[in-house]
C-alpha positions, 0 to 999 in steps of 0.5 A: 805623274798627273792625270786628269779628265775633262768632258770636251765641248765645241771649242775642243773641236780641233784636238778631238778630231787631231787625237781621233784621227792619230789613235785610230790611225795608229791602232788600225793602219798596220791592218788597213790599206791606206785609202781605205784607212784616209776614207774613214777617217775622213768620214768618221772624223770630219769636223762637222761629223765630229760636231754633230756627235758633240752636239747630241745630248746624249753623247758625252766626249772626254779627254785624258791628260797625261801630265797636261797633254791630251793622251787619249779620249773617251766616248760614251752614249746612252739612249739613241745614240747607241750604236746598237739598239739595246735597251734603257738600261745601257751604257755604250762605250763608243770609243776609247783611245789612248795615244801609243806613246801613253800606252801603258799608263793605266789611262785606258782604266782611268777612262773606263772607271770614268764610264762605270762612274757615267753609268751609275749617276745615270742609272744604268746596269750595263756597260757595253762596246765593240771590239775588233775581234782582231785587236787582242790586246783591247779583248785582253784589257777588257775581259781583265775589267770583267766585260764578256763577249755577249754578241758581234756586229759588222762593221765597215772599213770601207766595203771591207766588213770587219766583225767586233764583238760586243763585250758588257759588263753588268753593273754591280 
């Protein structure tokens, strides 16, 4: 079993959108109606959408491979690109996908050691992300990483509003 990391650029543009459009569609579908679940994606995932994101220098996109395949992906912000207003010394975890099939494998943690690694080379204490409060085994992983529930937001699937929590972990 190999695991590797490799930080995305434009000419990954077509595996991006492939690998966000599968693990949010396969963790999210069950709880969604169709055309709610193929309006997001397309807004969220488009490929020029998924290049603007790509492009911000402040937003940094990784794959994971699981014995040379693309498994899952890794976004991280910091600065403006935060979802969420928070301060210099912040660290989002925006997305953080692994493919069903790869489930199990301990690449959610290998992603999040990759995040915690991000964070301290650029100085900053916390880390933080949304979860769905419905998507128990996520909240379960991550309080197993020593992240707490600190807040909640809203957050749109269509005009259907959803809440995740907000979860951080302060850096030792």
């Amino acid at each position: 079993m190999t695991i590797n990391i490799k930080k995305c650029n434009l000419e990954d543009l077509p595996t991006l959108q492939e690998i966000s459009y599968e693990t949010f569609n396969e963790t999210f579908k069950d709880q969604n109606s169709p055309e709610t679940m193929n309006a997001y994606l397309e807004r969220a995932f488009n490929l020029k959408q998924l290049e603007k994101e790509l492009s911000n220098i402040y937003s940094q996109f990784f794959f994971v491979y699981f014995n040379n395949e693309v498994a899952g992906y890794l976004k991280v912000n910091i600065n403006d690109a935060q979802s969420e207003e928070m301060d210099d010394e912040s660290l989002e975890i925006e997305r953080i996908y692994i493919k069903s099939k790869f489930q199990k494998h301990g690449l959610g943690k290998y992603l999040l050691n990759k995040a915690m690694e991000i964070a301290m080379e650029r100085n900053k204490k916390k880390i933080w992300l949304g979860v769905w409060e419905k998507n128990e085994n996520a909240i379960a992983f991550y309080k197993k990483m020593e992240f707490v529930q600190t807040g909640a937001h809203s957050f749109y699937m269509g005009d259907e509003e959803q809440i995740d929590f907000i979860m951080t972990k302060t850096q030792k």
